[in-house]
Residue, then its C-alpha position, 0 to 999 in steps of 0.5 A: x451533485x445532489x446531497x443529503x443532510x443526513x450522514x452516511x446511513x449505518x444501515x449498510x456496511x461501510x464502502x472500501x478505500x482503495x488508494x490507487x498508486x503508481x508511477x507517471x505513466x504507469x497505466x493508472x487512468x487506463x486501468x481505471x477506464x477501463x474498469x469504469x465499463x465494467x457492470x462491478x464497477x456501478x457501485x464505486x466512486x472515483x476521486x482523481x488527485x491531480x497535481x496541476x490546476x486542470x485535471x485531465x485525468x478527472x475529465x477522462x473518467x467523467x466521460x467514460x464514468x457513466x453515473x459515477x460521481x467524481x470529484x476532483x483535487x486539481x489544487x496540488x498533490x494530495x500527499x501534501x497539500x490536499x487533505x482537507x479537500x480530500x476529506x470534504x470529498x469523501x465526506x460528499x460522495x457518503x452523503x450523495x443521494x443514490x437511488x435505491x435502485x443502484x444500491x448503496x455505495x461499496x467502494x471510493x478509488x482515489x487514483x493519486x498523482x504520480x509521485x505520491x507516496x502511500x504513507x503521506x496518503x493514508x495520513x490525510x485520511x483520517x476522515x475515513x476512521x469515523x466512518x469505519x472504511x476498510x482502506x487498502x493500497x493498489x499500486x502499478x508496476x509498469x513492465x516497460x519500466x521497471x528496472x529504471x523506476x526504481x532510481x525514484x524513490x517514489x516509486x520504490x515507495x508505492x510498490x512497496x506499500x501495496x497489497x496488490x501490485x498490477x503489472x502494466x503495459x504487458x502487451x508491450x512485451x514478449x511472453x518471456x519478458x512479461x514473466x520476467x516483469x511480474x517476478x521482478x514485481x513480486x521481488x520488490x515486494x513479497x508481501x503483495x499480490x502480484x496480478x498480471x493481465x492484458x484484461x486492464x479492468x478485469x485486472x483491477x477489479x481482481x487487485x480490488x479483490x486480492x488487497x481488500x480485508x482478509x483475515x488469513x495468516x501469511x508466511x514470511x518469504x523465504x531466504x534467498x527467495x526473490x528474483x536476483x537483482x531485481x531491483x538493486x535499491x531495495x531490500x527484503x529482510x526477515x527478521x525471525x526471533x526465538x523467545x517472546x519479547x515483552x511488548x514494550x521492548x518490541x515497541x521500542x524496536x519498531x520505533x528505533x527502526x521508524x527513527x533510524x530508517x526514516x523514509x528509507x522504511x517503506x514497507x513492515x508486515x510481521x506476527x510476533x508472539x509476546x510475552x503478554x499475549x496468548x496469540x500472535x499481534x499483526x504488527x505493520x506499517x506503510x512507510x513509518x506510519x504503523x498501525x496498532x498492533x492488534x490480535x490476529x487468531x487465525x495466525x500459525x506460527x509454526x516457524x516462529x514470530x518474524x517481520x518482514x521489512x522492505x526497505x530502500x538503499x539499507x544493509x543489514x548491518x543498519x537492521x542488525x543494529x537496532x536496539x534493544x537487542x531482542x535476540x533477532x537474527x535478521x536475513x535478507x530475502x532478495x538477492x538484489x537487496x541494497x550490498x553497497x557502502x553503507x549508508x549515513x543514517x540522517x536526522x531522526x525524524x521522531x517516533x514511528x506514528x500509531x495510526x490506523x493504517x492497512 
């Protein structure tokens, strides 16, 4: 790999991170072997986490990647041990000499391993803040095996953390039960992009798309909107308030939520108006790891401020007793949301961290 000494040109926009996730056996490599024969595929890099010593998977794609660079992390799985590879990585593939000819780079894939979490990802990539990437999370969801992945909390967590989900393995099923995989998929997460195809890379390329940056409003799901007993473990409550909290004390809440939840929070997407702020604030997190709130513009509140939180083995009566009291009233979306015994909350793990996060 040829490189230069010069820094990532500012000439040209920074390329998107997309963190590429799924289950064991989920279809990721095929996704991505798909994809790399694709001519939108010419302009991206790879870099394949493996959580063994050789990287079977990396050497699939070198040899299907044509001209794409590839680097690998074969020393364990990147959530927790190879971030500091990982950042070497991205800080080659910016540096790597490309030809006029092929334009600038406009996107790195990172496909992790298999029991990856998104959160513990995204935490390895502060690398990426330097040199303004744009990052999003991608994540299968293996219609063969849906309903049995979600006993892995793993799984739980990718599907959760996405922004697009891609249904996999389709053309192992009837046309009714393919239609029953990607509702099941868009229950486990609303606020997801549900993509279904038996094009893999056309379907890739299209979650690409559907999980970049957009700035668009959203509406919170309806009650009782989701598939029935979907996916038993998981929950998708909303939460709407009345009044305009002041911001500290919605803060405090978020913390409380990051605390009480711990890895049991897997997903947090709202706009809540406050009483400091003139528009809405774009509040969300993948696991407990939140981004900063910011302004968001182009959002209607026309029903109010709401959260929507996506959550494992957790009742509302765990939501609804969150302090402070902001006068929420909390709700829950699926009909398959977690109605058992009520769990026990386990050790705080600290305050919900404030880092830049999709």
């Amino acid at each position: 790999m040829t490189m230069n000494s010069s820094r990532h040109s500012s000439a040209h926009a920074a390329p998107a991170f997309i963190v590429l996730t799924g289950f064991l056996g989920s279809g990721k490599t095929t996704l991505l072997r798909d994809f790399l024969d694709l001519p939108e595929a010419a302009d991206t890099a790879i870099i394949v986490n493996e959580a063994g010593e050789i990287g079977l998977d990396g050497a699939v794609l070198a040899d299907g990647g044509g001209d794409v660079r590839l680097s690998m992390l074969a020393n364990g799985c990147v959530c927790c041990q190879g971030a500091s590879d990982l950042a070497v990585a991205v800080e080659a593939l910016l540096r790597v000499d490309r030809p006029e000819a092929q334009g600038p780079l406009r996107r790195i894939i990172l496909e992790t391993s298999g029991l990856s979490k998104p959160g513990p990802v995204l935490r390895s990539l502060g690398v990426l803040a330097e040199h303004r990437m744009p990052v999003s999370i991608v994540s299968t969801y293996d219609a063969a095996r849906g309903r049995q992945l979600a006993a892995f909390p793993e799984a739980l967590a990718q599907w959760a953390g996405a922004q697009a989900l891609i249904v996999t393995k389709t053309d192992l099923l009837g046309p009714q039960a393919r239609g029953q995989a990607g509702r099941e998929a868009g229950a486990v997460n609303p606020l997801a992009r549900v993509i279904s195809g038996t094009q893999r890379g056309k379907a890739l390329w299209d979650a690409i798309a559907a999980a970049g940056p957009r700035d668009a409003g959203f509406d919170p799901p309806e009650t009782g909107s989701a598939e029935a007993g979907a996916h038993p473990r998981i929950g998708v409550f909303l939460v709407k308030m009345a009044g305009e909290p002041a911001y500290e004390a919605l803060a405090a809440w978020l913390d409380n939520l990051a605390g009480l939840l711990g890895d049991r929070l897997l997903r947090l997407k709202g706009l809540v108006r406050t009483g400091e702020s003139d528009v809405p604030l774009l509040v969300q997190s993948v696991g407990t790891l939140f981004s900063m709130p910011r302004p968001f513009r182009a959002a209607k509140l026309d029903r109010g401020s709401f959260i929507v939180v996506i959550a494992r083995d957790t009742t509302l009566g765990d939501l609804r007793g969150v302090t402070p009291d902001l006068g929420m009233v909390v709700t829950t979306t699926a009909a398959g949301a977690f109605g058992g015994r009520k769990l026990g909350v386990g050790s705080r793990p600290g305050m919900a961290e404030r880092v830049t996060a999709p």
